[in-house]
N, CA, C and O of each residue as an XYZ file, in Angstrom:
496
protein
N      13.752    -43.121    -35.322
C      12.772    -42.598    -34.370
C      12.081    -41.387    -35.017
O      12.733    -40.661    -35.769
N      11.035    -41.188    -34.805
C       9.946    -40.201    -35.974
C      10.057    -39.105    -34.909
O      10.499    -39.299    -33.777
N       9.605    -37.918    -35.391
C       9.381    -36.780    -34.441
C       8.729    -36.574    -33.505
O       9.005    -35.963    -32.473
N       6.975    -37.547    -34.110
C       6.310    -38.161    -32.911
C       7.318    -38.718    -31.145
O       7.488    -38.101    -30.093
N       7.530    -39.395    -31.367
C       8.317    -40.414    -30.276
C       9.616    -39.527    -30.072
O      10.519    -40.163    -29.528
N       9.812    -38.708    -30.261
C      11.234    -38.024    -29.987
C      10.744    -37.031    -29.225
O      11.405    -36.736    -28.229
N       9.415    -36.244    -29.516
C       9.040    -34.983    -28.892
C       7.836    -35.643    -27.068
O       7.445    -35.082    -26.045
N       7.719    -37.165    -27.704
C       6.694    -37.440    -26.682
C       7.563    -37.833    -25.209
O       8.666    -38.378    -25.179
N       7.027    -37.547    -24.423
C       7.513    -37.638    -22.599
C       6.678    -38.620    -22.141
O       5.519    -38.204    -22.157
N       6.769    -39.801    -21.718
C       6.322    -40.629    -20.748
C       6.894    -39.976    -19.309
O       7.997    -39.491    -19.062
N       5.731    -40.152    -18.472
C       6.408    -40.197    -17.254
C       7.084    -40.337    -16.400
O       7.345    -39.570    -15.473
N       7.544    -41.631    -16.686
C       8.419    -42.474    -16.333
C       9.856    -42.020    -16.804
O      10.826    -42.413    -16.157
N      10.040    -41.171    -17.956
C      11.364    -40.182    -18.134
C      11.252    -39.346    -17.684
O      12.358    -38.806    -17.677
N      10.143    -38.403    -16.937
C      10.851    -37.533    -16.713
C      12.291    -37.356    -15.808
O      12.631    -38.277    -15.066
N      13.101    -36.132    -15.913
C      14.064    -36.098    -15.049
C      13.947    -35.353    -13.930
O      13.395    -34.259    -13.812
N      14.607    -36.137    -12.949
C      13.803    -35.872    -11.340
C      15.065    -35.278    -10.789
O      16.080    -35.971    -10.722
N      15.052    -33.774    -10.310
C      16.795    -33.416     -9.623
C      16.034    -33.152     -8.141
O      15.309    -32.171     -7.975
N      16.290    -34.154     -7.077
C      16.088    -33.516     -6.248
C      17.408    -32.067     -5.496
O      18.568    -31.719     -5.719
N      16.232    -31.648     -4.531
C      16.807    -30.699     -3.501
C      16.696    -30.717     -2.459
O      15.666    -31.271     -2.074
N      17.908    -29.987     -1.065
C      16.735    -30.289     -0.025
C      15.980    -29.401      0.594
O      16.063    -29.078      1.779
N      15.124    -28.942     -0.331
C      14.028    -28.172     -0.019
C      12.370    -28.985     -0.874
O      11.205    -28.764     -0.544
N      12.862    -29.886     -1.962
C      12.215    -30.793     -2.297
C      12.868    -31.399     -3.738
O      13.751    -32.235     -3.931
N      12.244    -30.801     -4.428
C      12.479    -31.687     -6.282
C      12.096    -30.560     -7.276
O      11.335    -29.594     -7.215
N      13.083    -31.164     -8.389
C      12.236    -30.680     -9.670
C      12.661    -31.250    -10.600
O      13.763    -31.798    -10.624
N      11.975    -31.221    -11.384
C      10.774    -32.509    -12.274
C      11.108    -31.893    -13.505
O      10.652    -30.750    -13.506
N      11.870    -32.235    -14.835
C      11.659    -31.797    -16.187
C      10.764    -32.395    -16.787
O      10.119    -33.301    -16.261
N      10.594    -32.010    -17.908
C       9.429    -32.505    -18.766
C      10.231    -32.207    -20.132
O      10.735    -33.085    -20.832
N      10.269    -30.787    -20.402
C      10.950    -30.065    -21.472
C      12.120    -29.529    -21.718
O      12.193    -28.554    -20.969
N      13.231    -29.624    -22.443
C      14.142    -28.887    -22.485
C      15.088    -29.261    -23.491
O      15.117    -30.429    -23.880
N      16.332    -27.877    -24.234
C      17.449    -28.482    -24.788
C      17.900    -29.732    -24.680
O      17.945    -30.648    -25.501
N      18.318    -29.634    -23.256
C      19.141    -30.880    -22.196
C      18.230    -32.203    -22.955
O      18.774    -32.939    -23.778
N      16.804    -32.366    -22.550
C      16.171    -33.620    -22.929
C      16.397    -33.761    -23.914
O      16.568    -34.951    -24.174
N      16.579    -32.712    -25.223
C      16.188    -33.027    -26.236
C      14.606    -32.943    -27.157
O      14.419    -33.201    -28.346
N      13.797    -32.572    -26.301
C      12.579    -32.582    -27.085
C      11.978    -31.043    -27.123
O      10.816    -30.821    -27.463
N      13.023    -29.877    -26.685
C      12.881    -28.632    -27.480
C      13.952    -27.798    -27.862
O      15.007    -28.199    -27.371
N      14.077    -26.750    -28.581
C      14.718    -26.120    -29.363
C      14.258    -24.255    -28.243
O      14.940    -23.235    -28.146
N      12.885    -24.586    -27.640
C      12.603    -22.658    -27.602
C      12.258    -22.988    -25.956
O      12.217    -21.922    -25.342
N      12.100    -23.708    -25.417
C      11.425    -24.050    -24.300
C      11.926    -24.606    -22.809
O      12.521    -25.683    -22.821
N      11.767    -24.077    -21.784
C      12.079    -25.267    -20.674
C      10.533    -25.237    -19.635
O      10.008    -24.200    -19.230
N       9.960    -26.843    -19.332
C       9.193    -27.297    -18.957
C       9.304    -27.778    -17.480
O      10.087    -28.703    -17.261
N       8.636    -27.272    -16.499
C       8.755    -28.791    -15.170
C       8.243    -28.362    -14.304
O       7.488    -27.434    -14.593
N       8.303    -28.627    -13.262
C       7.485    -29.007    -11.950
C       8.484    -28.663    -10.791
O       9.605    -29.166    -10.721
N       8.025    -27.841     -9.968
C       8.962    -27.459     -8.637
C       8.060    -27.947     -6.983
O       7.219    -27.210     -6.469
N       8.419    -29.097     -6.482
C       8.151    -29.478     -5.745
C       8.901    -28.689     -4.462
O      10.119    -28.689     -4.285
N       7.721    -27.886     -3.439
C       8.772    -27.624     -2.618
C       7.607    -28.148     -1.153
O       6.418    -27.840     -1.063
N       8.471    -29.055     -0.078
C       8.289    -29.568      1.240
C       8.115    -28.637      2.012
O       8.896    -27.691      1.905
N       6.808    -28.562      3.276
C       6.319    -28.002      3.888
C       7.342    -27.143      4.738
O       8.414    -27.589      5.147
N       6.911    -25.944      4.940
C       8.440    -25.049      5.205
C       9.215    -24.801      4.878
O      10.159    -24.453      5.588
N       9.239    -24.854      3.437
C      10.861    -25.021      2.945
C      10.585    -23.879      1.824
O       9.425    -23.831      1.414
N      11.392    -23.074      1.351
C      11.931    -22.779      0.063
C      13.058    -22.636     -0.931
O      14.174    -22.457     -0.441
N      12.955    -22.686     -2.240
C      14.080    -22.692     -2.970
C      14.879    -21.672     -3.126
O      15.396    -21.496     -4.230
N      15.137    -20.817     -2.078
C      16.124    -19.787     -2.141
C      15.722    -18.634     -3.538
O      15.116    -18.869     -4.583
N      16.349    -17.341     -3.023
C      16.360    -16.451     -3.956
C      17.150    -16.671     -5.216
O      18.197    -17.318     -5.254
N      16.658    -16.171     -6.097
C      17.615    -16.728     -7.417
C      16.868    -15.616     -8.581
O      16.090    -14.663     -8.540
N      17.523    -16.278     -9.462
C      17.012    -15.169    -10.599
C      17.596    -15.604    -11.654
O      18.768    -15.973    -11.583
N      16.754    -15.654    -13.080
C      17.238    -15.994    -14.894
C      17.558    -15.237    -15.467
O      16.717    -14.455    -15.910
N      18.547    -15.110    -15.682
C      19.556    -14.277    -16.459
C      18.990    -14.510    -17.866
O      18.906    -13.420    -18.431
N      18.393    -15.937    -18.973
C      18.138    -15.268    -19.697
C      17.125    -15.683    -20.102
O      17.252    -16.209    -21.207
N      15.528    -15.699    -19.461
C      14.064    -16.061    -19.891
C      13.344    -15.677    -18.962
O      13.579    -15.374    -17.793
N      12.593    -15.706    -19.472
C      11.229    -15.333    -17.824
C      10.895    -16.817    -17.430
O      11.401    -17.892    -17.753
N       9.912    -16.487    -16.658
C       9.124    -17.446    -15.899
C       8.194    -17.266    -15.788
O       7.695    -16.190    -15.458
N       7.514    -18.521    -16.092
C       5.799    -18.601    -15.355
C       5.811    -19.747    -14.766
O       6.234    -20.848    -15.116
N       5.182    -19.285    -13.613
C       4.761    -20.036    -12.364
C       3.445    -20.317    -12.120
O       2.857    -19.268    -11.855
N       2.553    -21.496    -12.084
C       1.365    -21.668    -11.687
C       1.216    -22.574    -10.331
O       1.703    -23.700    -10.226
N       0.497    -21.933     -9.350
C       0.537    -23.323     -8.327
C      -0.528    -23.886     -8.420
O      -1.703    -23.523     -8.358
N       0.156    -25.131     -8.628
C      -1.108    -26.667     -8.741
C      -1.355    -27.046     -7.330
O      -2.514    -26.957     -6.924
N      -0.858    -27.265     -6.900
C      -1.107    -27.720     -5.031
C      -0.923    -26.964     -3.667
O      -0.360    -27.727     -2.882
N      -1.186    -25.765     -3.105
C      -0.939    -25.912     -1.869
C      -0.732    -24.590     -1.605
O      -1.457    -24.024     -2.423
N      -0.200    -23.787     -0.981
C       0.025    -22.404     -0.722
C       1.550    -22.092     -0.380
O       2.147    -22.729      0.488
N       2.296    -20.798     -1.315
C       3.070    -20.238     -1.293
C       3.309    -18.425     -0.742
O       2.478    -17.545     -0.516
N       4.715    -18.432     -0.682
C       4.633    -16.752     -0.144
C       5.703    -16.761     -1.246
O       6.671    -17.516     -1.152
N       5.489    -15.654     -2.637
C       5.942    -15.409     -3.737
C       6.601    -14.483     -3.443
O       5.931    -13.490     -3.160
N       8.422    -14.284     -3.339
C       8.864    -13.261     -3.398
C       9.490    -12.350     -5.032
O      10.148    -12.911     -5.909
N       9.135    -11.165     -5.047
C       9.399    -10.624     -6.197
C      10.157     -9.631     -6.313
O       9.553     -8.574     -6.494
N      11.708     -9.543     -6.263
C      12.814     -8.361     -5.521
C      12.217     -8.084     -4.163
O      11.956     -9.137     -3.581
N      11.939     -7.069     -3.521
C      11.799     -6.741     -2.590
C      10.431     -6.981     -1.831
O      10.442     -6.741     -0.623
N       9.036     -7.511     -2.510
C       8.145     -7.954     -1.986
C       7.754     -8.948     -2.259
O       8.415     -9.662     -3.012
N       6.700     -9.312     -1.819
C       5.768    -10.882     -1.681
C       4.781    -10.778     -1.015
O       4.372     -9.996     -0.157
N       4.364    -11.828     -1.598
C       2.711    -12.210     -1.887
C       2.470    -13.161     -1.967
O       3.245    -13.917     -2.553
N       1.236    -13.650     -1.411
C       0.427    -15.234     -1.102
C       0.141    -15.440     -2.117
O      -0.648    -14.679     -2.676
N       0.628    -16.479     -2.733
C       0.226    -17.304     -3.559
C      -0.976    -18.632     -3.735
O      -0.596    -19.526     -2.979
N      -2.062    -18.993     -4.341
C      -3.065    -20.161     -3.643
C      -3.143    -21.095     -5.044
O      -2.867    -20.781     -6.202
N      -3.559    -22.190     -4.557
C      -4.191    -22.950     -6.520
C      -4.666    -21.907     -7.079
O      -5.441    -21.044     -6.666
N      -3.902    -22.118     -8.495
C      -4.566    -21.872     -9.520
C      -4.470    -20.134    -10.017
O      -5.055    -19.505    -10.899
N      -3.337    -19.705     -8.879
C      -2.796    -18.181     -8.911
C      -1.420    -18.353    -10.028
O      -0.755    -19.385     -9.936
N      -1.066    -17.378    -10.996
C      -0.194    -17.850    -12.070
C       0.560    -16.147    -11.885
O      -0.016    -15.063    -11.794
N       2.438    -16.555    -11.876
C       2.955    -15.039    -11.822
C       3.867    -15.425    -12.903
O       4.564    -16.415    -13.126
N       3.607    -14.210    -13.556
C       4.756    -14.136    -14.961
C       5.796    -13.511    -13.712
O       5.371    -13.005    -12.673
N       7.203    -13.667    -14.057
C       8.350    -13.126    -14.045
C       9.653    -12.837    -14.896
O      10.529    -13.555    -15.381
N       9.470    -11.833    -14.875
C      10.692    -11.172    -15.952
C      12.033    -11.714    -15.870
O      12.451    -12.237    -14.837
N      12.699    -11.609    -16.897
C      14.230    -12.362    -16.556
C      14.928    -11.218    -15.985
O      14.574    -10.064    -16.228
N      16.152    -11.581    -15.047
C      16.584    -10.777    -13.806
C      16.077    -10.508    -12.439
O      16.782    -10.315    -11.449
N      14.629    -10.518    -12.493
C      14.192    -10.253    -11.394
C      14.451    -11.428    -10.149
O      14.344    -12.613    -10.464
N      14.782    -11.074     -8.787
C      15.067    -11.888     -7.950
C      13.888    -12.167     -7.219
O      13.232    -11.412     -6.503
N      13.636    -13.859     -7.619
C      12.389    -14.509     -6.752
C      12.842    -15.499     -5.916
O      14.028    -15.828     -5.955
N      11.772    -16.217     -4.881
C      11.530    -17.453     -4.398
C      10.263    -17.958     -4.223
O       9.305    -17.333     -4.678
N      10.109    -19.012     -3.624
C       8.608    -19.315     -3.396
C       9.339    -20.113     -2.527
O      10.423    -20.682     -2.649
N       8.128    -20.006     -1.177
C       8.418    -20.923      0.431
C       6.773    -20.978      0.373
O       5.918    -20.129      0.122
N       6.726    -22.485      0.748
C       5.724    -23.292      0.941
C       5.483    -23.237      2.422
O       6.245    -23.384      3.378
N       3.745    -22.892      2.299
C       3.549    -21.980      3.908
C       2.682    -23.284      4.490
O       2.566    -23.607      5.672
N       2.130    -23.912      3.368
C       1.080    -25.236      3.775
C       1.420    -26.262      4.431
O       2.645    -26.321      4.534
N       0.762    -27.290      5.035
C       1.406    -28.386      5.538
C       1.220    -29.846      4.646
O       1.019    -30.974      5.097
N       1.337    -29.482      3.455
C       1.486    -30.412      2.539
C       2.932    -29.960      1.437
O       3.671    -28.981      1.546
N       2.963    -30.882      0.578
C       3.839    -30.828     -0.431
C       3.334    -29.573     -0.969
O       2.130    -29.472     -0.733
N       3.833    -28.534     -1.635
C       3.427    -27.893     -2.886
C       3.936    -27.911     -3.986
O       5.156    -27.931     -4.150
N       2.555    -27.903     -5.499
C       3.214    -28.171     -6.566
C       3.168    -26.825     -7.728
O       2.233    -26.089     -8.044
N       4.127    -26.857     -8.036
C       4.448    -25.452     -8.935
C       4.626    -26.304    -10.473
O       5.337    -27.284    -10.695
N       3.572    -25.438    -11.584
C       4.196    -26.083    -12.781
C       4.477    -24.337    -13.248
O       3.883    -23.264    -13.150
N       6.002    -24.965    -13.897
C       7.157    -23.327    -14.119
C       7.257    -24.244    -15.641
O       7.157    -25.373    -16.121
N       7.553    -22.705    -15.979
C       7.658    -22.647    -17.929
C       8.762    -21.573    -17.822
O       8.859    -20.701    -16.958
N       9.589    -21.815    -18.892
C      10.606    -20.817    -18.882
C      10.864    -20.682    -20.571
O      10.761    -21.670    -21.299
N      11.181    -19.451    -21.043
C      11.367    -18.668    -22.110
C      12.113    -19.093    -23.181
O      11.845    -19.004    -24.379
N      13.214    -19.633    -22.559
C      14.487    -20.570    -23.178
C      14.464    -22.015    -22.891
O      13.787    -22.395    -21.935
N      15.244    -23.033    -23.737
C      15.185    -24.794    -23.605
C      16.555    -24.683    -22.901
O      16.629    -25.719    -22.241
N      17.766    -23.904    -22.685
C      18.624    -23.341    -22.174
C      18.316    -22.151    -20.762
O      18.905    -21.101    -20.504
N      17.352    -22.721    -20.161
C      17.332    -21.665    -18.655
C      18.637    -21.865    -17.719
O      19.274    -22.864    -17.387
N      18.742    -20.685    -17.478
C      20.280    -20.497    -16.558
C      19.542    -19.967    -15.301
O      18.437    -19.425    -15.306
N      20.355    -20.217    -14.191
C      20.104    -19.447    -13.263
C      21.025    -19.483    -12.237
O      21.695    -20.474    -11.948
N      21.083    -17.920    -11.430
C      21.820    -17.255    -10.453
C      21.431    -17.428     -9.143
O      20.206    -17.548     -9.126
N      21.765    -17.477     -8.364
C      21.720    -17.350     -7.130
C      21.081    -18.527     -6.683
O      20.559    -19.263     -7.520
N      21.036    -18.923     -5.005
C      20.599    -20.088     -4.509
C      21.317    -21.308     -4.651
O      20.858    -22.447     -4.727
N      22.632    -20.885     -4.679
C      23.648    -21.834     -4.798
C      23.481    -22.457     -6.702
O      24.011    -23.486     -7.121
N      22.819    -21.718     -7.348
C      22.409    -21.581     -8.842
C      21.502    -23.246     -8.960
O      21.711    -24.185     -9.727
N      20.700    -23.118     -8.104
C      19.878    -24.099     -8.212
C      20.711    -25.502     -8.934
O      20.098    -26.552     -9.126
């Protein structure tokens, strides 16, 4: 298998963990195999719902929302989130995002490490 086809993602692999607050979606990572520095995916969260407070012990985060409207918590505050609004977050800091819309919302999250850990929220 060439590096081509080892690094490429069909859709149809990605790995899907749901929750019940919704899903999330890899693309990239150690775990897959198709990085070494990186973790890639998609955080689906269902109308009303959020993924609990939590926090990465060792990468940041970036968060972009692709679909729908969020309330971004960041330690002690938060903020409306809309398409196409993007929040870096530092590793340690304690976040969530709760989906305020009455649709699905879609989050594409990038993380620092292909090894992302995380605390709290029953550790996702």
């Amino acid at each position: 298998m060439s590096d081509f086809t080892t690094h490429l993602r069909p859709a149809a692999d990605h790995v899907i963990e749901p929750k019940p607050w919704g899903r999330l979606e890899w693309y990239v990572s150690a775990s897959i195999g198709n990085s070494t520095t990186m973790t890639v995916g998609k955080c689906v969260l269902n109308p009303g719902e959020d993924n609990g407070r939590h926090y990465h012990p060792n990468c940041d985060e970036i968060l972009t929302v692709l679909k729908g409207r969020i309330i971004q918590t960041w330690n002690d505050e938060s903020h409306v989130m809309e398409e196409g609004d993007v929040i870096s977050i530092p590793s340690g800091v304690w976040h969530s995002a709760q989906n305020i819309g009455d649709e699905p919302a879609e989050l594409a999250i990038s993380f620092s490490s292909a090894h992302r850990q995380t605390v709290g929220s029953e550790d996702y």
